[in-house]
Phi, psi and omega in degrees: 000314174314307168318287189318287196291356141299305212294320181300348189252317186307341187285304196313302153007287197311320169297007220231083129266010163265279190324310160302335154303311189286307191293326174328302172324307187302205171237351148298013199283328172298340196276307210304305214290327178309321172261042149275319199272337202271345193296302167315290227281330165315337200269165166309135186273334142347266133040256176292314198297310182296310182307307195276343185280001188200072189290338182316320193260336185270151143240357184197167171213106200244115171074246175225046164226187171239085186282148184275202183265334174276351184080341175279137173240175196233102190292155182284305172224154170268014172087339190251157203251113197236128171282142176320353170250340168273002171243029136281302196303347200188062198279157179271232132292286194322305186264016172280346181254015190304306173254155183254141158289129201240095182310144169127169162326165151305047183303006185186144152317118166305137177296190182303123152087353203261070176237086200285105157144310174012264184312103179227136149287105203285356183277341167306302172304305188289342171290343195248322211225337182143133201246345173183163191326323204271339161296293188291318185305305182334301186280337164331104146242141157353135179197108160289127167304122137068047183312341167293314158241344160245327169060011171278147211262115158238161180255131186241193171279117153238055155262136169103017207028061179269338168307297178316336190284279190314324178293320169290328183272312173323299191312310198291309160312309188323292196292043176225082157333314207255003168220029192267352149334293173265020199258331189295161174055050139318099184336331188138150205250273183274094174218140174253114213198155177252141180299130194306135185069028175208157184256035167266182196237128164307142192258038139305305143013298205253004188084344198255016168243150120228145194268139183255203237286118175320325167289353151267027167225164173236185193193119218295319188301323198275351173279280178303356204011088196186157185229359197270132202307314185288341196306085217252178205221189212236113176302108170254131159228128176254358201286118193317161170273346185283353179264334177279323205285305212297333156280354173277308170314333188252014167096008177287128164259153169241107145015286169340331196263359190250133155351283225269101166272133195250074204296356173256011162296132166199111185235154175286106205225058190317305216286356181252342161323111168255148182255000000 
């Protein structure tokens, strides 16, 4: 019982930039914002990092789950104890939260095995973005690239508002001259397809990627001529870092940034950033 009735004043919580709004007003405001926070802070904070990077769809987190807007939940861990490829082939939550992506330059070579967003849970995206081509589509809009120097039409999400995000990072890249090189020719926004040698779904998939210019990136399978996980392979980049920090402002991870490295890779992923 005890469990319960937090979860019910935590839910409440959870709606609330009105109601925490309302308590600001009060004369109460030290108390109201103290029990939010001693609240947030019992919980796994994982967790919480998922509720707050995507409130459309989360409305609550109880234990060791995630509840929707729909009241259907999604458990956090399944319990098993997973080597880093099996919990690509079959991620939980946990382990879609396993590494934290770390904002800011690159000051080293990633270690081994070191690919914070990799690691996805597909029932977790398609629960959010779409169960199929025609679910995702559903959701699509237009977004000019770069309208200034490049001008190409791609289809993005807009849910979770990423079209916009992608249109404020186009905006922002336009007015960079000195990196429009590498921005030309985007490889591609929405395509639903599974990553080559593996039976996972690309969050290609999902509207919520896009890859810039193939001709400046690289990538570990075209290094290694190779598709096997273990293998290990030699960190390459040519892609300026001024293009990740500006994608980073908008809730984006870069590829770049991974062991097994994809450098034209950028996808929408809020709940794993850190400053």
């Amino acid at each position: 019982m005890k469990t319960g009735r937090f979860f019910i004043n935590f839910l409440h919580l959870s709606y609330v930039g009105i109601a925490f709004g309302s308590c600001i007003e009060t004369t109460n405001k030290i108390k109201c914002e103290a029990t939010i926070t001693s609240q947030r802070d019992s919980l796994n904070p994982k967790l919480v990092r998922l509720m707050t990077a995507y409130p459309n769809f989360i409305k609550g987190v109880k234990e060791n789950e995630i509840i929707w807007v729909d009241s259907t939940k999604i458990q956090f861990d399944d319990g098993k104890t997973k080597s880093v490829i099996e919990m690509l082939d079959s991620a939980d939550l946990e382990d879609q939260m396993f590494q934290d992506y770390t904002k800011g330059k690159l000051l080293e070579k990633p270690p081994r095995n070191h690919d914070p967003g990799r690691i996805r849970s597909e029932l977790f995206f398609k629960k959010m973005y779409g169960n199929t081509p025609n679910e995702v589509k559903a959701n699509l809009v237009e977004v000019t690239w770069l309208p200034i120097h490049i001008g190409k039409k791609i289809m993005v999400s807009k849910l979770n508002g990423v079209a916009e995000k992608i249109q404020s990072i186009s905006t922002e890249l336009d007015n960079r001259p000195e990196l429009i090189e590498f921005l030309a020719n985007p490889g591609g926004t929405f395509v639903w397809r599974k990553i080559k040698g593996t039976n996972r779904l690309s969050t290609h998939s999902f509207g919520i990627t896009i890859d810039i210019n193939v001709k400046y990136s690289d990538y570990w399978q075209w290094d290694c001529l190779c598709e096997d996980e273990s293998i290990p392979v030699s960190y390459k980049n040519r892609i300026p870092f001024e293009i990740a920090e500006v994608f980073e402002k908008h809730g984006f991870i870069w590829g770049g940034k991974w062991y097994h490295f994809d450098t034209m890779h950028f996808e929408y992923r809020p709940e794993l950033l850190l400053d």
